[in-house]
MIDRENVEX-399697 format. One record per residue (C-alpha): residue number from 1; residue in one letter; x, y, z. Coordinates in Angstrom, 2 decimals, always signed. Example, Ala and Ser with C-alpha at 12.3 -4.5 7.8 and 13.67 -1.06 7.14 Angstrom:
<nodes>
node n 1 | res A | u +12.30 | v -4.50 | w +7.80
node n 2 | res S | u +13.67 | v -1.06 | w +7.14
</nodes>
This chain:
<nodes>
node n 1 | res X | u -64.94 | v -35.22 | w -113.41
node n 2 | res X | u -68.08 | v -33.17 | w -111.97
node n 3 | res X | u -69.90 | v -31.21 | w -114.84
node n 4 | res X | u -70.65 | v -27.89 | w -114.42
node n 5 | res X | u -74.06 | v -27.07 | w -113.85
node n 6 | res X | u -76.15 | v -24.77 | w -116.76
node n 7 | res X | u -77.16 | v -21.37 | w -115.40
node n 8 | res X | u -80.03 | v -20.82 | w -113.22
node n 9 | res X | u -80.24 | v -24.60 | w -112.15
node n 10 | res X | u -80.73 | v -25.22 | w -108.37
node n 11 | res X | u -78.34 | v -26.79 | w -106.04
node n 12 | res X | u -79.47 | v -30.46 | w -105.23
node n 13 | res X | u -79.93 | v -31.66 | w -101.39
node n 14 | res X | u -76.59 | v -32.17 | w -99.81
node n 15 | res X | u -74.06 | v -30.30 | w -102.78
node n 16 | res X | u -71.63 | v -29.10 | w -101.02
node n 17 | res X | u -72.12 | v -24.83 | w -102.47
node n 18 | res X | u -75.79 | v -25.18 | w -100.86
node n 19 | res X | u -74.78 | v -26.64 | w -97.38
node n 20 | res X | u -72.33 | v -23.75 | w -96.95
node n 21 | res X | u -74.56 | v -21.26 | w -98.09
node n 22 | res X | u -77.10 | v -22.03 | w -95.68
node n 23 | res X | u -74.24 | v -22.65 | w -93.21
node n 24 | res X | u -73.59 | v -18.61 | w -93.86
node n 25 | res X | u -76.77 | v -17.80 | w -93.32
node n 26 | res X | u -77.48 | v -19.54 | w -89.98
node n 27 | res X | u -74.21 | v -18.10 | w -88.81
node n 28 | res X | u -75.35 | v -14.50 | w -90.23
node n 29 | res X | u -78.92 | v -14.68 | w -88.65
node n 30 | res X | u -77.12 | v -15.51 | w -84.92
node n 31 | res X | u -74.77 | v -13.29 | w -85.45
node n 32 | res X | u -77.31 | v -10.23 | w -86.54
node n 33 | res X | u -79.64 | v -11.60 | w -83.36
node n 34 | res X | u -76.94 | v -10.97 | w -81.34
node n 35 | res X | u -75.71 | v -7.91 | w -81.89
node n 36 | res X | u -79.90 | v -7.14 | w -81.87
node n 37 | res X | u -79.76 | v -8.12 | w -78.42
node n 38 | res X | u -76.50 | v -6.09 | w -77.49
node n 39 | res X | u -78.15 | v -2.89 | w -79.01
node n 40 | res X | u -80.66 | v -3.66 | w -76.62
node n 41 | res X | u -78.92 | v -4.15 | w -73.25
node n 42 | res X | u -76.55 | v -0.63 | w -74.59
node n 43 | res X | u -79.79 | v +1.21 | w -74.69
node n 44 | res X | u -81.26 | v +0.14 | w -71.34
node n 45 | res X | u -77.78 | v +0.91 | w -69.95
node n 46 | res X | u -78.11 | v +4.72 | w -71.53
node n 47 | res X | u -81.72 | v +4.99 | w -71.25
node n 48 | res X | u -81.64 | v +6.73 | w -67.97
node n 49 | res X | u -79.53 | v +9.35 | w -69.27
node n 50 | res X | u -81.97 | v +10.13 | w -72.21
node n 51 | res X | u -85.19 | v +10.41 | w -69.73
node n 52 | res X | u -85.96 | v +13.95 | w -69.56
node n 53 | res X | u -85.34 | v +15.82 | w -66.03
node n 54 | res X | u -87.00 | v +13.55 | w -63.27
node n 55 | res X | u -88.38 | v +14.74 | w -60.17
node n 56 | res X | u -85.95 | v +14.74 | w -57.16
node n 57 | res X | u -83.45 | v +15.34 | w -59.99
node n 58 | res X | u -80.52 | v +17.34 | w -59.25
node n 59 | res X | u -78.78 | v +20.02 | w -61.43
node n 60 | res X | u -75.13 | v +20.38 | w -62.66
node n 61 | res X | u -73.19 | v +22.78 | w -64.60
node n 62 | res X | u -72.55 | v +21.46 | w -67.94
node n 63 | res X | u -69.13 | v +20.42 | w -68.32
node n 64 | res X | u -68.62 | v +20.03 | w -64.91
node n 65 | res X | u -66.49 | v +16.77 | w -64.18
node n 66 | res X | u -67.05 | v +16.74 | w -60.20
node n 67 | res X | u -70.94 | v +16.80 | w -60.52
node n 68 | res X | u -71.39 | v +19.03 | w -57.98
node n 69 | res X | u -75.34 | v +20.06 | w -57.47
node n 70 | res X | u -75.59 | v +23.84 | w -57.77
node n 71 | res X | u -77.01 | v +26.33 | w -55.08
node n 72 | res X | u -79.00 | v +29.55 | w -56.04
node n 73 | res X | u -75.73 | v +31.12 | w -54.57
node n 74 | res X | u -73.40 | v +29.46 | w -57.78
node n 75 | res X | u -76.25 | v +31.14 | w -60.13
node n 76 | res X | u -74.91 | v +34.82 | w -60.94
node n 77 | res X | u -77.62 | v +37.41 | w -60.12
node n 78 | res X | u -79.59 | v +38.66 | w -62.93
node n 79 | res X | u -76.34 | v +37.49 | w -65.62
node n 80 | res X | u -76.13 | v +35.45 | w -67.85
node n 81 | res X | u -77.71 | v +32.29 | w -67.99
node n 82 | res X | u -75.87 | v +28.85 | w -66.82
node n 83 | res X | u -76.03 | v +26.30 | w -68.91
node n 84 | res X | u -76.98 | v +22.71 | w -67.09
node n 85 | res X | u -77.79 | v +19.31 | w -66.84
node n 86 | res X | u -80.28 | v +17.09 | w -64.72
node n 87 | res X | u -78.49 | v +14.10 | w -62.71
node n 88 | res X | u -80.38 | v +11.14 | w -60.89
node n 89 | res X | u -79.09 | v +11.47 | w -57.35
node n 90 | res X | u -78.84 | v +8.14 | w -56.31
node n 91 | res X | u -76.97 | v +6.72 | w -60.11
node n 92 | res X | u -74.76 | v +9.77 | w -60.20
node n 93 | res X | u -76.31 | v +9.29 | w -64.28
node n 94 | res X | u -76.59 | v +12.85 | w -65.86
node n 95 | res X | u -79.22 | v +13.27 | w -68.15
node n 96 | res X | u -77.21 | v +13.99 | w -71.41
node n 97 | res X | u -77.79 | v +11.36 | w -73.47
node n 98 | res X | u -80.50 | v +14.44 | w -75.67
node n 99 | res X | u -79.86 | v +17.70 | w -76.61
node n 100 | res X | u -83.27 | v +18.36 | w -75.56
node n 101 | res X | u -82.21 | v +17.93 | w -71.84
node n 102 | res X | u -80.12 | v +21.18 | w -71.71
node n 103 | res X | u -81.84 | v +23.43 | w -69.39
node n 104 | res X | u -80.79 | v +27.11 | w -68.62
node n 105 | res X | u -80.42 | v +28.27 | w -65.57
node n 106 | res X | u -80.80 | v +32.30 | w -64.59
node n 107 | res X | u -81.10 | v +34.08 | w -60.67
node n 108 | res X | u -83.24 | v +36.99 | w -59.73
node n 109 | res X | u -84.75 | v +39.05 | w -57.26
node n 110 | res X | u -87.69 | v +36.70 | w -56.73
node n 111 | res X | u -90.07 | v +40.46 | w -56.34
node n 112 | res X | u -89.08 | v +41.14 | w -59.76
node n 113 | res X | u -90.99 | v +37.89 | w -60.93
node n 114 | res X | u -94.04 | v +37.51 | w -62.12
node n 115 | res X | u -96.21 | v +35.36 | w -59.61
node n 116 | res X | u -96.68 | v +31.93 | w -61.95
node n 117 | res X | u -92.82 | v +32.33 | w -62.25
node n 118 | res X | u -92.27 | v +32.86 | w -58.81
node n 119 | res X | u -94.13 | v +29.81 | w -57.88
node n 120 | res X | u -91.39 | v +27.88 | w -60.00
node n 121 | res X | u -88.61 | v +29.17 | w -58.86
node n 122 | res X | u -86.41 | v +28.31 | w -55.99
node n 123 | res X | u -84.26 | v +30.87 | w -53.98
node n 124 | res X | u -84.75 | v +33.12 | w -57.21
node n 125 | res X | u -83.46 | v +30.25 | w -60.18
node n 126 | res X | u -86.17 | v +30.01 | w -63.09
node n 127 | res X | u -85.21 | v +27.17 | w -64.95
node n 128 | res X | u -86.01 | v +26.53 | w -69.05
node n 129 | res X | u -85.09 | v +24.05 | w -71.74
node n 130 | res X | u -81.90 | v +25.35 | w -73.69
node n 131 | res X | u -84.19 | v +24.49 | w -77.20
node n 132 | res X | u -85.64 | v +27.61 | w -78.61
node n 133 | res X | u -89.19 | v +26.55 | w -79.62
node n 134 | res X | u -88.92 | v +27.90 | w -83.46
node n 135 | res X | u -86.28 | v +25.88 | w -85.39
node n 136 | res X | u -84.55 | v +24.29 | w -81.95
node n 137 | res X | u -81.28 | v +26.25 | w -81.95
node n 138 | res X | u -80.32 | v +26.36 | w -78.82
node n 139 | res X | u -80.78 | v +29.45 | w -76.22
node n 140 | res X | u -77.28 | v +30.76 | w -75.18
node n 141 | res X | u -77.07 | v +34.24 | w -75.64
node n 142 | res X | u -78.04 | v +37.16 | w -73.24
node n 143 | res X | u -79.29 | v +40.50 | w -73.25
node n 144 | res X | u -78.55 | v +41.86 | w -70.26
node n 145 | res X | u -80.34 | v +45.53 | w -70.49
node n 146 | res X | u -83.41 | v +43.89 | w -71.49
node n 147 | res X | u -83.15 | v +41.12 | w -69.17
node n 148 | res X | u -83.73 | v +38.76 | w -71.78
node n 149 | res X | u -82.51 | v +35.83 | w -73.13
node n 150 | res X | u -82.19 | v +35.36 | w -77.08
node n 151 | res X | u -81.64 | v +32.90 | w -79.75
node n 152 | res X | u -78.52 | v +33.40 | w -82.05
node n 153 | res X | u -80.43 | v +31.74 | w -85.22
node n 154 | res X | u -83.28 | v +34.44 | w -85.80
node n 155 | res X | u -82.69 | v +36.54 | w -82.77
node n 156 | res X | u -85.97 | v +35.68 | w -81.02
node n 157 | res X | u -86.11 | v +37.07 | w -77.53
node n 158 | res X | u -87.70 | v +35.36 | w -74.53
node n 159 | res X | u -88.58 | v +37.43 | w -70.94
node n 160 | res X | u -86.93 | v +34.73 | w -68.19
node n 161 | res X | u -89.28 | v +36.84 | w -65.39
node n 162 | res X | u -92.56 | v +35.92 | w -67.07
node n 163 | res X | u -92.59 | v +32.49 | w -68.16
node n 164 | res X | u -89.95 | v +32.63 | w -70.54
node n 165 | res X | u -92.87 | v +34.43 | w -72.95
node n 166 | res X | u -92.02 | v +35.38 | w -76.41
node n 167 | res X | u -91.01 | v +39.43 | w -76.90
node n 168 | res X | u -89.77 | v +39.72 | w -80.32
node n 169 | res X | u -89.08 | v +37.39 | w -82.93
node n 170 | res X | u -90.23 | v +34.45 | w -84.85
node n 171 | res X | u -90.29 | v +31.81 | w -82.08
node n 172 | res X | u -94.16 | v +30.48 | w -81.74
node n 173 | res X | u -94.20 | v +29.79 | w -78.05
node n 174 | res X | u -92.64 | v +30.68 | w -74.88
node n 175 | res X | u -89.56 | v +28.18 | w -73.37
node n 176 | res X | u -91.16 | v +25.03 | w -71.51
node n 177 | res X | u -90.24 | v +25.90 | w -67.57
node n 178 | res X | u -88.71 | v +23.34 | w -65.10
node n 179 | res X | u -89.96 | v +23.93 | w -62.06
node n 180 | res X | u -87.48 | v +24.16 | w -58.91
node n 181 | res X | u -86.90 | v +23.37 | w -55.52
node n 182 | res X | u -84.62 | v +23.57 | w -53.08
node n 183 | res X | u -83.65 | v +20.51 | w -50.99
node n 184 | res X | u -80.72 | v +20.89 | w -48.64
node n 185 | res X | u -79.56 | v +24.04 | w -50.11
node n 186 | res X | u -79.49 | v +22.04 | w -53.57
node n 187 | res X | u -81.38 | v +23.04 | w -56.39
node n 188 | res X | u -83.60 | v +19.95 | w -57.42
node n 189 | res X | u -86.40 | v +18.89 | w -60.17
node n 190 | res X | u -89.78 | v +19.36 | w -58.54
node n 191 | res X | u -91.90 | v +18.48 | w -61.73
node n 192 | res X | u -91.40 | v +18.19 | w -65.60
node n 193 | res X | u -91.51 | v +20.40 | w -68.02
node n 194 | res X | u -94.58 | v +22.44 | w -68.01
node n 195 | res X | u -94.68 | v +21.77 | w -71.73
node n 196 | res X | u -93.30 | v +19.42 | w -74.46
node n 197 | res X | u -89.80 | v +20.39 | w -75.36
node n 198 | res X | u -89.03 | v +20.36 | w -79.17
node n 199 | res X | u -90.00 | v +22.73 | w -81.82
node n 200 | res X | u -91.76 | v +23.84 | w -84.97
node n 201 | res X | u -89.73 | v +23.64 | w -88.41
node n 202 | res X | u -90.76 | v +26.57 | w -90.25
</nodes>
């Protein structure tokens, strides 16, 4: 008959309750190594899609299933904005794996921009991050007598001919610009943001 052993004593080389405790824990260790490593391969499968907008990038209308590349002609004419996303040509990967890759999307009369704008722009499309730079709500309301585009959460207002700059409100910096280009009729990335994307708690 085995005795039971007083409280707090330790197991002796080769009882049985110690061999398949550290049986568990080999098997635990492997098994959280593992799923380490799948983690791992996931996010170099999804990394691409969290990469901000690339150069050479293409642009797609969010919640658009065909991922066709949009044309200054698919942009309405001083509207409101279109809401898109950047996609890697050659993957077919769309960059929506962040919030912070939602860009807007807005057409005018390229006289009626001002000249740094201008020299972003392609056939008339000024492009911006969807993240309004005060508390990072995002951008998706439009003013359309003041040609301006404005942020539902404290109604700061943002002039999409002049460099997104701030006109009224609490935001503490104008909208980082993506600049454009136009490659076979397609609007593409020509550069990264002009500034970090994100925003300031207040």
């Amino acid at each position: 008959m085995r005795h039971a052993r007083p409280t707090g004593a330790t197991a002796d080389v080769g009882d049985e309750p110690a061999v398949g405790r550290r049986t568990a824990l080999k098997a635990a260790i492997a098994l959280s190594v593992g799923i380490s490593v799948s983690r791992t391969m996931a996010f170099g499968q999804d990394d691409q899609a969290m990469l901000r907008p690339q150069a050479g990038d293409w642009l797609i209308k969010i919640g658009d299933g065909e991922l066709m590349p949009l044309t200054p002609e698919a942009i309405p004419i001083a509207a409101q904005q279109t809401m898109a996303w950047a996609m890697d040509p050659r993957s077919r990967i769309v960059r929506s794996g962040s919030r912070l890759n939602r860009v807007v999307l807005l057409r005018f009369d390229p006289d009626t921009l001002a000249p740094d704008t201008r020299a972003r722009a392609a056939g008339g499309v000024v492009a911006y991050t969807a993240i309004c730079t005060h508390n990072g709500c995002e951008v998706t309301d439009w003013l359309g007598e003041d040609q301006a585009l404005s942020c539902p959460c404290h109604a700061t207002k943002f002039d999409p001919k002049n460099g997104a700059h701030v006109t009224d409100g609490p935001a503490p910096r104008p909208l980082p610009a993506l600049p454009l280009a136009l490659a076979e009729g397609r609007l593409v990335v020509s550069r990264s943001f002009t500034t970090r994307v994100g925003f300031e708690l207040a």
